[in-house]
C-alpha positions, 0 to 999 in steps of 0.5 A: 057691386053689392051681389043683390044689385042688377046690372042695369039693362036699357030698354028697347029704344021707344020712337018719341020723335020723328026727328031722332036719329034711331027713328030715322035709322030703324026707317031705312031697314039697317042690317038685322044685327043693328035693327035687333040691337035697337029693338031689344033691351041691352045691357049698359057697359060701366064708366065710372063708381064715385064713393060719395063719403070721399068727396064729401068733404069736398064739396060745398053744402049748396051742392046738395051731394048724398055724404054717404053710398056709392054713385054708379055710372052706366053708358050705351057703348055701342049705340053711343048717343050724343044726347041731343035726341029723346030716343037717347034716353035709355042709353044711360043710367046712373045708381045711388046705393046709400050704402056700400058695404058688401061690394065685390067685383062683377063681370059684366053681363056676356051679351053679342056683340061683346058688352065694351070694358074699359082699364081700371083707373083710381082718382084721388078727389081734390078741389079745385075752382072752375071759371064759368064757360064765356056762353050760357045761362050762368056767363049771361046771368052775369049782365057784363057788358059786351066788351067785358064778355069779349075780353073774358071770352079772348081770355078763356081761349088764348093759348098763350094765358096762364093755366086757372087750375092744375086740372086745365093745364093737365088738359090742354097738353094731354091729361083728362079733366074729370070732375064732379059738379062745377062748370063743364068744360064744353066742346061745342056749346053750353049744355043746361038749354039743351038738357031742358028741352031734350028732357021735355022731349024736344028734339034739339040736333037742329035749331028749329027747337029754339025757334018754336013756341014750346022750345021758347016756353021751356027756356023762360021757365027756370032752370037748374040743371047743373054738371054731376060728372064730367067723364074725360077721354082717357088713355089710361082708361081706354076711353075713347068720347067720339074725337077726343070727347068728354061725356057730360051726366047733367042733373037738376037740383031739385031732383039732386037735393031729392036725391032722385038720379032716375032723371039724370040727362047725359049730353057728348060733345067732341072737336 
């Protein structure tokens, strides 16, 4: 990092919801160390940096990514938040530095319990085509009749189909799939929904949100939440989402073409 950046601490995690899992645990009188790390402001631990000049020429000009700088990622480790809570927001941070001269390594912040590290891994970017999930608002968007859904649903999900990308083929038989925009590979279910009512401060570990006036008033709004960084259980990384998860940086376009990362939402998803 550049010496005059600092390392990004989250915040004391603010009570938004009576729902929210950290409300309910901070409730039930944790032990002291957990309530402390809780209520006090910590350090996050670093995931991933994406030289954006690599990737630019790459990616397609509607995606709307900064050519130049450098794209930090920073991530609760010990709290580790699914995402699906408001009070998960200070658990994650993402840093656009227009610039990236002056970078040398940086150790990160001493804090107890120890601040998780993880190995070092270099990717090379490669484009590649990604089919849209079979559920959604982009798979609806697409007005298929139900037996055109129902075939490219089996489709998607059959063991035996011929893999779309090197990137899938490597993830099914045990390489990770990083990627950086596209579609998601979701784990559980599409995320964009999800991404516009927890960001509004709507609790969605439960179905009551879909069901509520003000849940259904945000989802007929529009929505252009897409995928920033999809970052991968990985071996080599010694990184570890839940259950073989995939941690998920979502991002709106308008606030993309602004170039506006302080609104970025980050969803986990595992088997």
């Amino acid at each position: 990092m550049p010496p005059d950046m600092a390392w990004p601490i989250r915040e004391s995690f603010t009570l938004r919801t009576p729902k929210g899992f950290v409300t309910k645990l901070l409730a039930s009188n944790p032990d002291p160390i957990i309530s402390a790390f809780l209520t006090r402001p910590q350090p996050l631990s670093f995931l991933a940096q994406i030289n954006l000049a690599e990737v630019a020429a790459l990616s397609p000009p509607e995606l709307a990514l900064p050519q130049q700088g450098m794209l930090y990622f920073f991530y609760d480790m010990i709290y580790e938040g699914w995402g699906f809570d408001p009070n998960d927001a200070p658990g994650f941070r993402v840093i656009h530095l227009a610039k990236s001269e002056n970078v040398a390594p940086r150790d990160p912040p001493a804090t107890t319990p120890p601040l998780v590290t993880f190995a070092q891994v270099v990717l090379e970017p490669i484009q590649q085509f990604c089919p849209v999930p079979a559920e959604g608002m982009h798979f609806d968007a697409l007005d298929l009749p139900s037996d055109t859904r129902e075939t490219y649903a089996d489709f998607l999900s059959a063991d035996e189909r011929v893999a779309i990308t090197a990137q899938d083929w490597l993830h099914r038989f045990g390489g990770p799939d990083h990627r950086m925009a596209g579609y998601s590979r979701n784990i559980q279910n599409a995320m964009e929904q999800e991404c516009a009512l927890v960001s509004a401060g709507l609790y969605c570990g439960d179905g009551d949100v879909y069901r509520s006036d003000e849940g259904k008033r945000i989802l007929a709004a529009n929505n252009d939440w897409q995928l920033l960084l999809q970052i991968d259980s990985d071996d080599d990384a010694e990184m570890m989402w839940g259950d073989s998860g995939i941690l998920y940086f979502w991002i709106r376009q308008a606030d993309l073409r602004a170039g506006d990362f302080s609104k970025v939402w980050t969803i986990l998803q595992c088997y």
